[in-house]
C-alpha positions as CSV (number, residue, x, y, z in Angstrom):
1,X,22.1,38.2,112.7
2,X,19.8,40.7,112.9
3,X,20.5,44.6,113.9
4,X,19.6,44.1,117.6
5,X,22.2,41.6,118.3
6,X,25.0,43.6,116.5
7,X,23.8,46.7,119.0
8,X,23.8,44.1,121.8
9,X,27.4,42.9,120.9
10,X,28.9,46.3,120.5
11,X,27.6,47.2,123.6
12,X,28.9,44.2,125.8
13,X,32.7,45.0,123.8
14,X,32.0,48.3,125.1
15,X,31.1,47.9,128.3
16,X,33.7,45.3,128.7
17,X,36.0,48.0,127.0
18,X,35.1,50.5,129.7
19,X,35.4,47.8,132.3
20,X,38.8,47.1,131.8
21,X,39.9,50.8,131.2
22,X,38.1,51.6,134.9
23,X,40.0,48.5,136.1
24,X,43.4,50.1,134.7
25,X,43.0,53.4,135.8
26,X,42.7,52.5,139.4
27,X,45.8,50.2,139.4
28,X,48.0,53.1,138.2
29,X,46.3,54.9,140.7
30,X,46.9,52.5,143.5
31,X,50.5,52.1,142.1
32,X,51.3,55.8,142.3
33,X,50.0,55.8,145.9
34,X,52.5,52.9,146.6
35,X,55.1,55.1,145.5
36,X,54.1,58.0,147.5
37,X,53.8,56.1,150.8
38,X,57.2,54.7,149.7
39,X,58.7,58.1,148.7
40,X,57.1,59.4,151.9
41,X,59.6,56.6,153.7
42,X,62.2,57.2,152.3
43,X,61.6,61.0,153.2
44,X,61.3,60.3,156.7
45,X,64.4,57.5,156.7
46,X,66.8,60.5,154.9
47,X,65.4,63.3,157.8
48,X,66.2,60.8,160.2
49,X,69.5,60.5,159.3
50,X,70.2,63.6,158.6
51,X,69.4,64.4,162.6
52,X,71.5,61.5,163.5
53,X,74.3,63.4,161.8
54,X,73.7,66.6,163.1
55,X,74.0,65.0,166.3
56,X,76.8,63.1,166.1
57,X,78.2,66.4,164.5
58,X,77.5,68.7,167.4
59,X,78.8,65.8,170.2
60,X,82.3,65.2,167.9
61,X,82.7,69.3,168.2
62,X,81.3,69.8,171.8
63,X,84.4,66.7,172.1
64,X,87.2,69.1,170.0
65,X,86.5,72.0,171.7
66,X,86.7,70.1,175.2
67,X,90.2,68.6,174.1
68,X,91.4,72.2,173.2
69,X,90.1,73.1,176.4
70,X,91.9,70.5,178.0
71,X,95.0,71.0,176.0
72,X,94.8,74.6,177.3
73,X,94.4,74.1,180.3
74,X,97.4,71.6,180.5
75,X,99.5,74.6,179.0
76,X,98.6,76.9,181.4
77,X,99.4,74.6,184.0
78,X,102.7,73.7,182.3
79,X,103.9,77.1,182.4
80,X,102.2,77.8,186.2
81,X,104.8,75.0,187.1
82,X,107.7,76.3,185.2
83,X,106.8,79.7,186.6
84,X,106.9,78.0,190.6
85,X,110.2,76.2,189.6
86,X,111.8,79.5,188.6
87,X,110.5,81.3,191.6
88,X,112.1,78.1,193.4
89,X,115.3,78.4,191.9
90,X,114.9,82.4,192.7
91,X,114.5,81.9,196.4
92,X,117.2,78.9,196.6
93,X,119.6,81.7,195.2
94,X,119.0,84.2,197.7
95,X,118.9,82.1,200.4
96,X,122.1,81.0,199.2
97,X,123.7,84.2,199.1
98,X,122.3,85.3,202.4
99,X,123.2,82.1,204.6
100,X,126.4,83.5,206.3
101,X,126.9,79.5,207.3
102,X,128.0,78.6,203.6
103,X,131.5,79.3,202.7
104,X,132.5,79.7,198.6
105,X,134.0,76.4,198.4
106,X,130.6,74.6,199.5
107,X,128.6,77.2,197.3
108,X,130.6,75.9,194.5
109,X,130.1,72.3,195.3
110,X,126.5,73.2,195.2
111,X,126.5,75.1,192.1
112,X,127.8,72.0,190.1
113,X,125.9,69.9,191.5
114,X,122.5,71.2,190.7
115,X,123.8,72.1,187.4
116,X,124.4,68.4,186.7
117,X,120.9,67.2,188.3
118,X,119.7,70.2,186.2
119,X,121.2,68.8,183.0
120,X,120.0,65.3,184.3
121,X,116.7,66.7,183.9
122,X,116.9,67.9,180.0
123,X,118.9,64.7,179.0
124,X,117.1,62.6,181.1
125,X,120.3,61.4,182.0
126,X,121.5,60.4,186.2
127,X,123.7,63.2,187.8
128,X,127.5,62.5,188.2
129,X,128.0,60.7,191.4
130,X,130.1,63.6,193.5
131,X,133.6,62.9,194.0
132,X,134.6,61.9,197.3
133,X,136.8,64.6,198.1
134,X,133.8,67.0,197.8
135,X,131.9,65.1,200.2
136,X,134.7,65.0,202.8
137,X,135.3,68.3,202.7
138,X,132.1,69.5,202.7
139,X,131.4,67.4,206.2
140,X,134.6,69.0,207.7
141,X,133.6,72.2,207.0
């Protein structure tokens, strides 16, 4: 063989050498772009989910601060109640005292008789049914 051939071989090895070198160097290009635009996803996917959370976040507190609300409100209009049942009771007592139409045996009557439907009311329990003689007397008086 003579010189020029050798020269002409090297060169094609080399060429072909270069060749497939170029040829590499763009896959591992195009396979770290892959991995960007895949990286990139999974960036977005994460932010997504991250605002779904901070949403659901915010909507499950703006929900326990409404039930505290609620639950406050309930309270105060336990207590309002309460606060009407005493004043009730207040004004049953003084008209009580000042109807000159009741005598002491009928306030008596009346005494045990709400403090039985009173007690009824803590137990849960019915009142005693009033004894007859109560009744009678009370319509003949």
């Amino acid at each position: 063989m003579s010189t020029a051939v050798i020269i002409l071989i090297a060169l094609g090895v080399l060429v072909i050498l270069a060749a497939i070198y170029i040829a590499s160097r763009r896959q591992v290009a195009q396979r770290r772009e892959d991995e960007r635009l895949i990286a990139s996803e999974h960036r977005e996917e994460a932010e997504r989910n991250r605002l779904d959370a901070a949403k659901e976040s915010a909507i499950a507190e703006e929900e326990a601060a409404r039930a505290k609300r609620q639950a406050a409100e309930a309270e105060q209009r336990a207590q309002s109640a309460q606060l009407a049942e005493n004043r009730a009771d207040a004004h049953e007592e003084q008209a009580r005292e000042l109807d000159p139409d009741l005598d002491d045996r009928e306030l008596d009557d009346r005494d045990e008789a709400s403090d039985g439907e009173r007690e009824g009311l803590y137990t849960g329990e019915h009142p005693p049914e009033r004894s007859s003689e109560a009744e009678s007397a009370r319509h003949t008086a």
